[in-house]
PQR file of N, CA, C, O and H, with PARSE charges and radii, in Angstrom:
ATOM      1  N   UNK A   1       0.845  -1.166   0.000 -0.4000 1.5000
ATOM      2  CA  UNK A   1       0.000   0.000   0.000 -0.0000 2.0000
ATOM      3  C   UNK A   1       0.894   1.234   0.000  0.5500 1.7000
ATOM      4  O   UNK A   1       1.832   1.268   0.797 -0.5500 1.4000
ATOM      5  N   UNK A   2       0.664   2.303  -0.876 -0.4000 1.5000
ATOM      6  CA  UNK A   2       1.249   3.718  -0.760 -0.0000 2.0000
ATOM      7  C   UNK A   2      -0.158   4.230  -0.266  0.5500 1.7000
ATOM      8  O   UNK A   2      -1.335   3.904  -0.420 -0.5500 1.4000
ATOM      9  H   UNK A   2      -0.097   2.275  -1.523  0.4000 1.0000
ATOM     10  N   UNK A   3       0.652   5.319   0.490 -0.4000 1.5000
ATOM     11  CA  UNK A   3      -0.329   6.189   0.956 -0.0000 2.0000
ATOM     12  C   UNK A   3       0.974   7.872   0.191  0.5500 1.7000
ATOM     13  O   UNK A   3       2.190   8.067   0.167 -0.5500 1.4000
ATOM     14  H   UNK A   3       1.608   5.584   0.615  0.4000 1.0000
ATOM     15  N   UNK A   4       0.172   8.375  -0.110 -0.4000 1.5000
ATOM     16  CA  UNK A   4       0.669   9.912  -0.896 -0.0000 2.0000
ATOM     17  C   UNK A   4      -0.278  11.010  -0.521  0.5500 1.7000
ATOM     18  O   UNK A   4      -1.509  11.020  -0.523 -0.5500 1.4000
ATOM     19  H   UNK A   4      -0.815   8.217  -0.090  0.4000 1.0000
ATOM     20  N   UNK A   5       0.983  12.346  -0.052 -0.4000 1.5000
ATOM     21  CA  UNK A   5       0.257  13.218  -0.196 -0.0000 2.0000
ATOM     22  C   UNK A   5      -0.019  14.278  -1.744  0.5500 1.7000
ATOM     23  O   UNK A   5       0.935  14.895  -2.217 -0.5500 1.4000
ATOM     24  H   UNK A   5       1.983  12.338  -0.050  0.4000 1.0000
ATOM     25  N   UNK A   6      -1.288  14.348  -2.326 -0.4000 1.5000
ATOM     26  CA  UNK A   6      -1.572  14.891  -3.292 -0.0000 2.0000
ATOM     27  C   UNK A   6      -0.905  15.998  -3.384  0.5500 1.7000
ATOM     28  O   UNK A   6      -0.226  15.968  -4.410 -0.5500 1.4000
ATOM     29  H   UNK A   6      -2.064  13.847  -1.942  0.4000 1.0000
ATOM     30  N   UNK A   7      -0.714  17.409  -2.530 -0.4000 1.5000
ATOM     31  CA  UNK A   7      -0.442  18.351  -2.684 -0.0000 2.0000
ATOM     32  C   UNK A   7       0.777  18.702  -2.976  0.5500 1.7000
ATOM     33  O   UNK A   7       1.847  18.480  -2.409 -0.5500 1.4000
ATOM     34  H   UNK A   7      -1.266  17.433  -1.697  0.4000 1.0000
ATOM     35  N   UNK A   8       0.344  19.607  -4.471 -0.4000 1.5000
ATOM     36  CA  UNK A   8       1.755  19.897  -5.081 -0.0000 2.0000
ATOM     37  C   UNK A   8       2.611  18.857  -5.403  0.5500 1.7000
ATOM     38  O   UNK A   8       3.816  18.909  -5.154 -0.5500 1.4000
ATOM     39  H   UNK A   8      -0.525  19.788  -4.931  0.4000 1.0000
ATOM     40  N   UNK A   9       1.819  17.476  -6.187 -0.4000 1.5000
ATOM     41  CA  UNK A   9       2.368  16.289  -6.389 -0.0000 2.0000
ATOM     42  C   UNK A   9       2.906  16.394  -7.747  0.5500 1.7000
ATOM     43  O   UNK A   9       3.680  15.575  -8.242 -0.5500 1.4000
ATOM     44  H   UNK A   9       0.841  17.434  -6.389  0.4000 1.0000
ATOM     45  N   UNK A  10       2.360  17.668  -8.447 -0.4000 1.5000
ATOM     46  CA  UNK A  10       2.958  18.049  -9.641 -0.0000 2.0000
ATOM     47  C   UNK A  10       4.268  18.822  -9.839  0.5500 1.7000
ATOM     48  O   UNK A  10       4.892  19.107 -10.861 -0.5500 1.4000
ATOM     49  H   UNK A  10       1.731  18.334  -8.045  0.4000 1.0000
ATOM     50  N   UNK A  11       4.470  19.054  -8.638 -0.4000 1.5000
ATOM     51  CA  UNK A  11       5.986  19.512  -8.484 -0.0000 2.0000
ATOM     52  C   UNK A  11       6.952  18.422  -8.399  0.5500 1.7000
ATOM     53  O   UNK A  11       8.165  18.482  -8.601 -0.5500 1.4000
ATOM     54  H   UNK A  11       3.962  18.823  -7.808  0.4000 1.0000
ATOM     55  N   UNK A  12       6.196  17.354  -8.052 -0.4000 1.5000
ATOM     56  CA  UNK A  12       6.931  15.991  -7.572 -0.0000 2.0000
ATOM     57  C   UNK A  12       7.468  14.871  -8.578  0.5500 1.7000
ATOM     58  O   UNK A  12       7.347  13.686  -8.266 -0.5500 1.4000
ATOM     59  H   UNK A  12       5.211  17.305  -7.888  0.4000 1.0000
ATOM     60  N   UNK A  13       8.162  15.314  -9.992 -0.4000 1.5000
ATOM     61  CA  UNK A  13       7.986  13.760 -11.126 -0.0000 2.0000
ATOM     62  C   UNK A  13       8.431  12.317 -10.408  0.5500 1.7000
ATOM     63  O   UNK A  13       7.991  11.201 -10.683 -0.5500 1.4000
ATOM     64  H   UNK A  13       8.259  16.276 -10.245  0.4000 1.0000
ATOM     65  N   UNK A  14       9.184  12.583  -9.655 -0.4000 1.5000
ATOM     66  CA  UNK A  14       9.566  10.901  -8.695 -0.0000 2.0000
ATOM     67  C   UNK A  14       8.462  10.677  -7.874  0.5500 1.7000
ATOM     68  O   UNK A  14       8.345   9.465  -7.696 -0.5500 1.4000
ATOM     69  H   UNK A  14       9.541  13.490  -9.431  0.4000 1.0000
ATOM     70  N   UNK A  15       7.690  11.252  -7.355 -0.4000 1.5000
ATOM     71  CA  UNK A  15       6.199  10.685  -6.648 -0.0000 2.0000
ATOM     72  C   UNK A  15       5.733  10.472  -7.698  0.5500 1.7000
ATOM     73  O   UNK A  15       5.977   9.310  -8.022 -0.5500 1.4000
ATOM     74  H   UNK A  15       7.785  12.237  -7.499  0.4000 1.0000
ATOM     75  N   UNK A  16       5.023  11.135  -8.622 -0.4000 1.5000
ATOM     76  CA  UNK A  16       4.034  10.758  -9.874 -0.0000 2.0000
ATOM     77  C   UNK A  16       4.822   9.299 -10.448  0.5500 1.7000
ATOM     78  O   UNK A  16       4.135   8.279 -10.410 -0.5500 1.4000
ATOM     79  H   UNK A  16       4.824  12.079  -8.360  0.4000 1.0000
ATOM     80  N   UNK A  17       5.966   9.211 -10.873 -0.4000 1.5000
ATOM     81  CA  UNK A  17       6.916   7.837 -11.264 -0.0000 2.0000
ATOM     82  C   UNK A  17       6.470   6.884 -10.190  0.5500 1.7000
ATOM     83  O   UNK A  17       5.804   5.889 -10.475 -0.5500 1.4000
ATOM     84  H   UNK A  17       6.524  10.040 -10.904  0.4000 1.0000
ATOM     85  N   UNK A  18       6.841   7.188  -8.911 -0.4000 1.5000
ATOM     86  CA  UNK A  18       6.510   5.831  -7.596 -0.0000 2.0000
ATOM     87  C   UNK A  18       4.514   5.711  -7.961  0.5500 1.7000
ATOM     88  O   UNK A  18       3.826   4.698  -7.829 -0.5500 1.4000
ATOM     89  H   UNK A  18       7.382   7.996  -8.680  0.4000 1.0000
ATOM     90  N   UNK A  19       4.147   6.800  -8.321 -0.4000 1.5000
ATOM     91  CA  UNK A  19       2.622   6.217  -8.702 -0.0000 2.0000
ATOM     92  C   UNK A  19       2.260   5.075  -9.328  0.5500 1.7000
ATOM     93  O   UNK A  19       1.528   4.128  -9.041 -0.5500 1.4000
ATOM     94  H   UNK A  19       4.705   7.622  -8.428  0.4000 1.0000
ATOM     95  N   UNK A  20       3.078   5.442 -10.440 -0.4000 1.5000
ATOM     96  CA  UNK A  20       2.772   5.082 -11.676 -0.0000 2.0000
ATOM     97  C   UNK A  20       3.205   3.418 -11.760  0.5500 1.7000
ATOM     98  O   UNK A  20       2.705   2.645 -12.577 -0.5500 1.4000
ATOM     99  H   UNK A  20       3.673   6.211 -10.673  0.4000 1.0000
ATOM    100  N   UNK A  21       4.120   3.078 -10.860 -0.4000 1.5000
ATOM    101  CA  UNK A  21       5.196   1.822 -10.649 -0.0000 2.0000
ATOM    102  C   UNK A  21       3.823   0.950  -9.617  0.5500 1.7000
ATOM    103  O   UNK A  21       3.551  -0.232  -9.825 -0.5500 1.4000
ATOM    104  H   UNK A  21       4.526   3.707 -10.196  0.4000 1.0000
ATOM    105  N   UNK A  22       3.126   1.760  -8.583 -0.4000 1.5000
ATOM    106  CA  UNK A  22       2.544   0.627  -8.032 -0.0000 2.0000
ATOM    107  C   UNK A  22       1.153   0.522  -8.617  0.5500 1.7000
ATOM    108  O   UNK A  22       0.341  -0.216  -8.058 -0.5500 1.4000
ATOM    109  H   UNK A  22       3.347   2.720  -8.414  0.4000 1.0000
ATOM    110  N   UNK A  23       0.834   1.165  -9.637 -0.4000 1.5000
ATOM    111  CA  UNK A  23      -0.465   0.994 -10.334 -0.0000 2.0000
ATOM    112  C   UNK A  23      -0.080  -0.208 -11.310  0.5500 1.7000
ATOM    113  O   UNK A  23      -1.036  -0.847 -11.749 -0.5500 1.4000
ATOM    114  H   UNK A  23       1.493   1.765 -10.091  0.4000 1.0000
ATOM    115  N   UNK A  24       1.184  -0.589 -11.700 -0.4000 1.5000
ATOM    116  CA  UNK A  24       1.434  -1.132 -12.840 -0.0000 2.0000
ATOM    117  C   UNK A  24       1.772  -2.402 -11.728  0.5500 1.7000
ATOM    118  O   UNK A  24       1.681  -3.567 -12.114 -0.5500 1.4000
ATOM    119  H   UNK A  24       1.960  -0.069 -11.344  0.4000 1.0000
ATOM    120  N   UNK A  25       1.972  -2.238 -11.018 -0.4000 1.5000
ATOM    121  CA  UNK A  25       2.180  -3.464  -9.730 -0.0000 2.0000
ATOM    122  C   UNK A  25       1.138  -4.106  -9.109  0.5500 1.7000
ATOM    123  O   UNK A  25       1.157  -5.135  -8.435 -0.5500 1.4000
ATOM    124  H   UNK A  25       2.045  -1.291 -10.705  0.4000 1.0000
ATOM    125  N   UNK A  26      -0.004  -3.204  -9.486 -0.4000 1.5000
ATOM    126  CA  UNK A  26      -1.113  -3.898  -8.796 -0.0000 2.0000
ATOM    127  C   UNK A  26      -0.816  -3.241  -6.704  0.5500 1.7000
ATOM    128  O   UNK A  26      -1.443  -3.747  -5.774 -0.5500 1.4000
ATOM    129  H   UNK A  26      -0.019  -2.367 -10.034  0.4000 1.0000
ATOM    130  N   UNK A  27      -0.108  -2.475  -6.584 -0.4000 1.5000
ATOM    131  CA  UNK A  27      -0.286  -2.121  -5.245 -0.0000 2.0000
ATOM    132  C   UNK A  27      -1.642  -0.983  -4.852  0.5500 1.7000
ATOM    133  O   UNK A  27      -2.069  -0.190  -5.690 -0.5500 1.4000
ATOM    134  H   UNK A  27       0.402  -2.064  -7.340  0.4000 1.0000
ATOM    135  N   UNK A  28      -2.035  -1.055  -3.848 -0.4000 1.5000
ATOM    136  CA  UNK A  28      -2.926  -0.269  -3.975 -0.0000 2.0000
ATOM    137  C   UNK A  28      -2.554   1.593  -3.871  0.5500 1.7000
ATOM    138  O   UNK A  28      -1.352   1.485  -4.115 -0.5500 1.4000
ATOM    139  H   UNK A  28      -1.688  -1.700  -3.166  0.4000 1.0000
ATOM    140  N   UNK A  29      -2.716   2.783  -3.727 -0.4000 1.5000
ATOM    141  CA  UNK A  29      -2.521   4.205  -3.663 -0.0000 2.0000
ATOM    142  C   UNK A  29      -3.669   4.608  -3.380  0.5500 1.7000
ATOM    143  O   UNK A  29      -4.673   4.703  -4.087 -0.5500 1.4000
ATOM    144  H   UNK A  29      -3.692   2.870  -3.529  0.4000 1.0000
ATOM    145  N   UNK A  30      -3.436   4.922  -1.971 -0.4000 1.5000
ATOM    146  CA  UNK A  30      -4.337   6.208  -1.256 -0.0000 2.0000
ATOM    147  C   UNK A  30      -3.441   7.123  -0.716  0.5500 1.7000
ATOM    148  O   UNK A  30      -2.507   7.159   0.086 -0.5500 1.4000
ATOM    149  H   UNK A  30      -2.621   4.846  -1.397  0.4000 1.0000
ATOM    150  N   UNK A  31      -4.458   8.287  -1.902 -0.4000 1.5000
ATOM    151  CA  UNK A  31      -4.212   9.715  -1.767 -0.0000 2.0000
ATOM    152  C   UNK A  31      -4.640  10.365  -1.083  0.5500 1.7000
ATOM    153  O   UNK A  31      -5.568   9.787  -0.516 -0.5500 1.4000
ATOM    154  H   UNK A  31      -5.217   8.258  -2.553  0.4000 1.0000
ATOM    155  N   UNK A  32      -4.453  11.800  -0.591 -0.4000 1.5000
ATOM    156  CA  UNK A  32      -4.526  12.434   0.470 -0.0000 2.0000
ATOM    157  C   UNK A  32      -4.428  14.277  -0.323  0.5500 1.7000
ATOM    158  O   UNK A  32      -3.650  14.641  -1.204 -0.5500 1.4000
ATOM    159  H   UNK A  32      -3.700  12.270  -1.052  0.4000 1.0000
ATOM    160  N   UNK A  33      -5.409  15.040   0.324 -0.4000 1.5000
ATOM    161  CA  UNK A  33      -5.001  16.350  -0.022 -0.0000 2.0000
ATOM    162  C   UNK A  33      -6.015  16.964  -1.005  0.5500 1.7000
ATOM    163  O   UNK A  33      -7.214  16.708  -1.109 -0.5500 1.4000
ATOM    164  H   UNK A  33      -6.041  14.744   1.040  0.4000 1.0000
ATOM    165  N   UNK A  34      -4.917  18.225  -2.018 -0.4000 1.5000
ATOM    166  CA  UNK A  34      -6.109  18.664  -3.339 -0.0000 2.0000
ATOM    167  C   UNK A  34      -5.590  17.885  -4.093  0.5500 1.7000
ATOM    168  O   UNK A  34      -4.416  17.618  -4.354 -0.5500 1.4000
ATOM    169  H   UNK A  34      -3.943  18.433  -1.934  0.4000 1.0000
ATOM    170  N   UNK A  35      -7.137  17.300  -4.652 -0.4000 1.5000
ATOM    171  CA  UNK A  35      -6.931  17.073  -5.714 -0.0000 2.0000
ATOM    172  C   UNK A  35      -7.846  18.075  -7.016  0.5500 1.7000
ATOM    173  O   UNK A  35      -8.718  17.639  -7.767 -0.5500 1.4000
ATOM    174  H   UNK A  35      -8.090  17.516  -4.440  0.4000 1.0000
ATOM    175  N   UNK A  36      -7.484  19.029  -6.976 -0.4000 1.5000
ATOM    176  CA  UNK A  36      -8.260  19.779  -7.510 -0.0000 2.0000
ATOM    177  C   UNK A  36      -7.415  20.017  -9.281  0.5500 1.7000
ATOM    178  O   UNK A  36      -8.002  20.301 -10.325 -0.5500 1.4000
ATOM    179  H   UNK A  36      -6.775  19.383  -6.366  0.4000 1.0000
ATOM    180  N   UNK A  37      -6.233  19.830  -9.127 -0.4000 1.5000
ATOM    181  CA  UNK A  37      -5.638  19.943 -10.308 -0.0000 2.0000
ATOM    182  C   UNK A  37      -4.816  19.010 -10.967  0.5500 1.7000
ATOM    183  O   UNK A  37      -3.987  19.354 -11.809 -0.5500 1.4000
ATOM    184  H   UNK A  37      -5.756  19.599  -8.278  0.4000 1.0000
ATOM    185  N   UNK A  38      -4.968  18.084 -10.694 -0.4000 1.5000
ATOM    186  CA  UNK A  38      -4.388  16.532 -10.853 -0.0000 2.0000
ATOM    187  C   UNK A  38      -4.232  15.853 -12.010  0.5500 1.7000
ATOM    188  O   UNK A  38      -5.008  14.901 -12.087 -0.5500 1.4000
ATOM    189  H   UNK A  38      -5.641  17.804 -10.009  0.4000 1.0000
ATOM    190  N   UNK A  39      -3.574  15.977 -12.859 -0.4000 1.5000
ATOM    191  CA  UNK A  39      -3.729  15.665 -14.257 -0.0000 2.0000
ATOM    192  C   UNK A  39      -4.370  14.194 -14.421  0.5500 1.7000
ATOM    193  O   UNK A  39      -3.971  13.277 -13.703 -0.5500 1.4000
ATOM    194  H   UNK A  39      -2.943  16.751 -12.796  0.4000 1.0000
ATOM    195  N   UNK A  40      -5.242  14.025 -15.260 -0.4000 1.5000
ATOM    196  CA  UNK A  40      -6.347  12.617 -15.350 -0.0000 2.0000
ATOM    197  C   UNK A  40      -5.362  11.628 -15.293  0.5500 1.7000
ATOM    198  O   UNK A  40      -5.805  10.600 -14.780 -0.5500 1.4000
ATOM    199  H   UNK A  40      -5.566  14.770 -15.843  0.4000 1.0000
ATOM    200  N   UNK A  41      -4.047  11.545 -15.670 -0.4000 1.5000
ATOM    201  CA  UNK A  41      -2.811  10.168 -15.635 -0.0000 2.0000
ATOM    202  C   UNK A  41      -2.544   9.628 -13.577  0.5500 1.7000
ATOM    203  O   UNK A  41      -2.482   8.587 -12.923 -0.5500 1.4000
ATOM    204  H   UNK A  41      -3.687  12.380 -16.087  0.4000 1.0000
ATOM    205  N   UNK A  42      -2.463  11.253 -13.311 -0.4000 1.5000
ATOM    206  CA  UNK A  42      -2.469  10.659 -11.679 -0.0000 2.0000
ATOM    207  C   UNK A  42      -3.322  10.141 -11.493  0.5500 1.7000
ATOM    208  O   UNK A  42      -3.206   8.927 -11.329 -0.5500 1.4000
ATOM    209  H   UNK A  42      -2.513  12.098 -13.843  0.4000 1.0000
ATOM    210  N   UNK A  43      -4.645  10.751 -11.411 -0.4000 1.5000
ATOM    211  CA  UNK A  43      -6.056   9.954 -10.983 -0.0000 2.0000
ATOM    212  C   UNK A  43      -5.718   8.823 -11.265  0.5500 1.7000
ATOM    213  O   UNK A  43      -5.743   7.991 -10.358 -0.5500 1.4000
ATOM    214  H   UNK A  43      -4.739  11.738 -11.544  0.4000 1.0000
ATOM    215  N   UNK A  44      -5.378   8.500 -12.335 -0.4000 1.5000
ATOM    216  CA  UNK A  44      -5.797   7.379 -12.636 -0.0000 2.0000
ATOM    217  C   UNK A  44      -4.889   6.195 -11.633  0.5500 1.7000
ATOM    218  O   UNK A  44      -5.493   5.565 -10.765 -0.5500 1.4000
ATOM    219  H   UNK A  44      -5.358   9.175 -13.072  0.4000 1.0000
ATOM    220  N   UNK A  45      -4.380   6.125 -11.713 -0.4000 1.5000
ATOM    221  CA  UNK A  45      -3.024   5.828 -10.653 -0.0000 2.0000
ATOM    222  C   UNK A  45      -3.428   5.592  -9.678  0.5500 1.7000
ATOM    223  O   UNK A  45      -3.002   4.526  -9.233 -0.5500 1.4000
ATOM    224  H   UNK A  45      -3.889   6.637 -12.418  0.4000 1.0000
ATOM    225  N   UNK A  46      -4.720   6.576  -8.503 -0.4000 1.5000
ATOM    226  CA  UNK A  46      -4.633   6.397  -7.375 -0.0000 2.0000
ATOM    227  C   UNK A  46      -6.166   6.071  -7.354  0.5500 1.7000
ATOM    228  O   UNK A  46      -7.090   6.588  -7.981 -0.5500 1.4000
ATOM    229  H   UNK A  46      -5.065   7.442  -8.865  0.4000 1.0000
ATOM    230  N   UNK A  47      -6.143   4.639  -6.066 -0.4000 1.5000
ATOM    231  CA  UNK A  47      -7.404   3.975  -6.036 -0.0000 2.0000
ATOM    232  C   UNK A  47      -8.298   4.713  -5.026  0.5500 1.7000
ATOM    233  O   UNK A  47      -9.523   4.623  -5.109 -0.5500 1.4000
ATOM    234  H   UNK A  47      -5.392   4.219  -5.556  0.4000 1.0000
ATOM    235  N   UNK A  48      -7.703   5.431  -4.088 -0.4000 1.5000
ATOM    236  CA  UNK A  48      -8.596   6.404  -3.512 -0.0000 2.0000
ATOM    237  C   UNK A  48      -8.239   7.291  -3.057  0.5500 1.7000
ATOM    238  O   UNK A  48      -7.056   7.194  -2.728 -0.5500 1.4000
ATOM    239  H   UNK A  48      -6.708   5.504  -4.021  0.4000 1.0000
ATOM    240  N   UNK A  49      -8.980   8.806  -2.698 -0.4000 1.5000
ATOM    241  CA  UNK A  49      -8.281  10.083  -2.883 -0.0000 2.0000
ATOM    242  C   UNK A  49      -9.354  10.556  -1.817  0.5500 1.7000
ATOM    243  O   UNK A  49     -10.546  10.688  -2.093 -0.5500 1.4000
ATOM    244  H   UNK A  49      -9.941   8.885  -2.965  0.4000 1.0000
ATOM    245  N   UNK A  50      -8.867  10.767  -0.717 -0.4000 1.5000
ATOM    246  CA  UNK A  50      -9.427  11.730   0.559 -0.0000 2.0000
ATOM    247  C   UNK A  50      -8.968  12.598   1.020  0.5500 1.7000
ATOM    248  O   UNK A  50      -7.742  12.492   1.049 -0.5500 1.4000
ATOM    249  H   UNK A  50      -7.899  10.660  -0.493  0.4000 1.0000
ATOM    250  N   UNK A  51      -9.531  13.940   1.646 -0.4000 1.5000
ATOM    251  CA  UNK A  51      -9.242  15.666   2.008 -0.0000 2.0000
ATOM    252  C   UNK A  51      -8.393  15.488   2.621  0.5500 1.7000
ATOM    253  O   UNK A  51      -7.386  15.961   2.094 -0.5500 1.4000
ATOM    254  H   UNK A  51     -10.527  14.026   1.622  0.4000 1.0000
ATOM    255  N   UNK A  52      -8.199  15.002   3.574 -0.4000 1.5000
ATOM    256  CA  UNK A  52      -7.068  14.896   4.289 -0.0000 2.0000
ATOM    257  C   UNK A  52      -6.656  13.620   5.175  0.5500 1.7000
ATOM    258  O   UNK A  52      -7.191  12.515   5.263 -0.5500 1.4000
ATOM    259  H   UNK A  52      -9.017  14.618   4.002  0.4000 1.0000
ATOM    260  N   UNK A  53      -5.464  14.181   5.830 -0.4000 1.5000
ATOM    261  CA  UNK A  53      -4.515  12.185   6.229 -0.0000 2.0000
ATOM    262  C   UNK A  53      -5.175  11.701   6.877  0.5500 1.7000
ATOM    263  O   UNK A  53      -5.252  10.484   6.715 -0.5500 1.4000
ATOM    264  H   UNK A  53      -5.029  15.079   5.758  0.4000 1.0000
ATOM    265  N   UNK A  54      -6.084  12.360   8.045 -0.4000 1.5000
ATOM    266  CA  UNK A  54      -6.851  11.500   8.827 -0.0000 2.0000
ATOM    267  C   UNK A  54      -7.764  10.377   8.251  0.5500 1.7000
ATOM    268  O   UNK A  54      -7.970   9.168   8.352 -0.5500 1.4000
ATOM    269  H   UNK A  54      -6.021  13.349   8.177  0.4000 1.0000
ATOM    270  N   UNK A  55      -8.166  11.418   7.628 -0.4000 1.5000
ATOM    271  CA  UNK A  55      -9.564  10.686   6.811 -0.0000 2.0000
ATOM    272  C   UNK A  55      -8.701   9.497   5.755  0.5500 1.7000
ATOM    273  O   UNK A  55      -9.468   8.566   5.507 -0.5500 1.4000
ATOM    274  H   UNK A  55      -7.999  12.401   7.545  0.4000 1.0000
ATOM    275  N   UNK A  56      -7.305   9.311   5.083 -0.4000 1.5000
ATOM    276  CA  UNK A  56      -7.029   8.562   4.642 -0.0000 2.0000
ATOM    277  C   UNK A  56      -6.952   7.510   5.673  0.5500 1.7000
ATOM    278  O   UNK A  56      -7.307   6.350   5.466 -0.5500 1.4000
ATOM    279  H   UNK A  56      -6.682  10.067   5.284  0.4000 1.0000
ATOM    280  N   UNK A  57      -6.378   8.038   7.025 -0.4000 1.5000
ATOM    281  CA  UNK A  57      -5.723   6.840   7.987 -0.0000 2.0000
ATOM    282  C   UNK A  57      -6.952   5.813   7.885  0.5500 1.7000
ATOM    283  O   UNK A  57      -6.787   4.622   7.621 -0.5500 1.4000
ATOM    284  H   UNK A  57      -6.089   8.981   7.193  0.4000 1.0000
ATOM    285  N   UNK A  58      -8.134   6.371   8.109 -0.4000 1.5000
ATOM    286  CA  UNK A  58      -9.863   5.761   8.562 -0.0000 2.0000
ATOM    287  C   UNK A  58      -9.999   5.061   7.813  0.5500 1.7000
ATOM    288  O   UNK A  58     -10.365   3.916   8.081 -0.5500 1.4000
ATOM    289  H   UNK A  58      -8.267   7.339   8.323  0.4000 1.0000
ATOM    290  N   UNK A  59      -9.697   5.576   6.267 -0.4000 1.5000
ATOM    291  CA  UNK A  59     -10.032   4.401   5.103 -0.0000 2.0000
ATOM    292  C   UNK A  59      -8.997   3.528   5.243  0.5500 1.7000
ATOM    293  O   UNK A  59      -9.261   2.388   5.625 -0.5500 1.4000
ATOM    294  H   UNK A  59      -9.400   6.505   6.050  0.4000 1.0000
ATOM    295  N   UNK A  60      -7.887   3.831   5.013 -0.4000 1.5000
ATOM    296  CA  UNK A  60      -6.675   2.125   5.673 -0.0000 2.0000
ATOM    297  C   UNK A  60      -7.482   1.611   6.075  0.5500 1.7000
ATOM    298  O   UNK A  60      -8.261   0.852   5.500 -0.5500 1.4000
ATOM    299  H   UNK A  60      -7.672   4.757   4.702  0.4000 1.0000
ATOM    300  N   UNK A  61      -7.437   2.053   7.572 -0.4000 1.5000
ATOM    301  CA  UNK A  61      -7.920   1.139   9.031 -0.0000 2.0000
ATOM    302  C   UNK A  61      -8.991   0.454   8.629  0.5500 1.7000
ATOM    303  O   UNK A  61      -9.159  -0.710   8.992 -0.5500 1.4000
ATOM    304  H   UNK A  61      -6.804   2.670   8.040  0.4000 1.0000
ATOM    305  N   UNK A  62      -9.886   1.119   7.796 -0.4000 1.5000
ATOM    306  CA  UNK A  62     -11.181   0.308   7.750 -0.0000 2.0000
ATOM    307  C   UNK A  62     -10.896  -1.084   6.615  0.5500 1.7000
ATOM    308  O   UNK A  62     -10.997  -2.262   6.956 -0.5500 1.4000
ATOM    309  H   UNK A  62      -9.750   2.065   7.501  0.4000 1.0000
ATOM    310  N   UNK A  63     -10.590  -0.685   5.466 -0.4000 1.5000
ATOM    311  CA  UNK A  63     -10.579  -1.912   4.173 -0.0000 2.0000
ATOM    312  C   UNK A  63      -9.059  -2.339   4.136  0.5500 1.7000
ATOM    313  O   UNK A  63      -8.932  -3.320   3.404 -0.5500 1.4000
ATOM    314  H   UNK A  63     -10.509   0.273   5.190  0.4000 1.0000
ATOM    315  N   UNK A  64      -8.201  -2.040   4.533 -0.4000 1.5000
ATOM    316  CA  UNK A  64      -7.067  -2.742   4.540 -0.0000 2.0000
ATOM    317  C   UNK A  64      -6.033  -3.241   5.793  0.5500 1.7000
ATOM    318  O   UNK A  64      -4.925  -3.764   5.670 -0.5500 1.4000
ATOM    319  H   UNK A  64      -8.304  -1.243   5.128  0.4000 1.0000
ATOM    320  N   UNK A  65      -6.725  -2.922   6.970 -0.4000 1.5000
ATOM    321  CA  UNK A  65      -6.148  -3.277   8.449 -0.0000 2.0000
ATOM    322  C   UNK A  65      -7.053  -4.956   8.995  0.5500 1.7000
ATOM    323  O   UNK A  65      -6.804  -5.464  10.089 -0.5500 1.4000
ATOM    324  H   UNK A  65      -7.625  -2.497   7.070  0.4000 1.0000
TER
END
């Protein structure tokens, strides 16, 4: 499991690359943050995308703990 923070992930090409590696891996990616400007290739990449870390931690805890 990756967990990523979205914000300003477009500043990031080695996060967007580590995306892109566990989508093609079959790992899962939960995102975190804005995703308000996210080019459709990230989306696609990440299996779920919540406002913030807490709220990612909850989704872990819940479907993958």
């Amino acid at each position: 499991l990756v967990l990523v923070n979205l914000d300003r992930i477009n500043d990031s090409p080695g996060t967007i690359i580590e995306l892109y590696e566990a989508k093609r891996r079959g790992i899962p990616v939960i995102g975190f943050g804005d995703d308000g400007s996210l080019h459709p290739w990230i989306k696609e990449c990440v299996n779920r995308i919540e406002s913030n870390l807490d709220k990612a931690i909850e989704y872990i805890n819940e479907f993958y703990m």
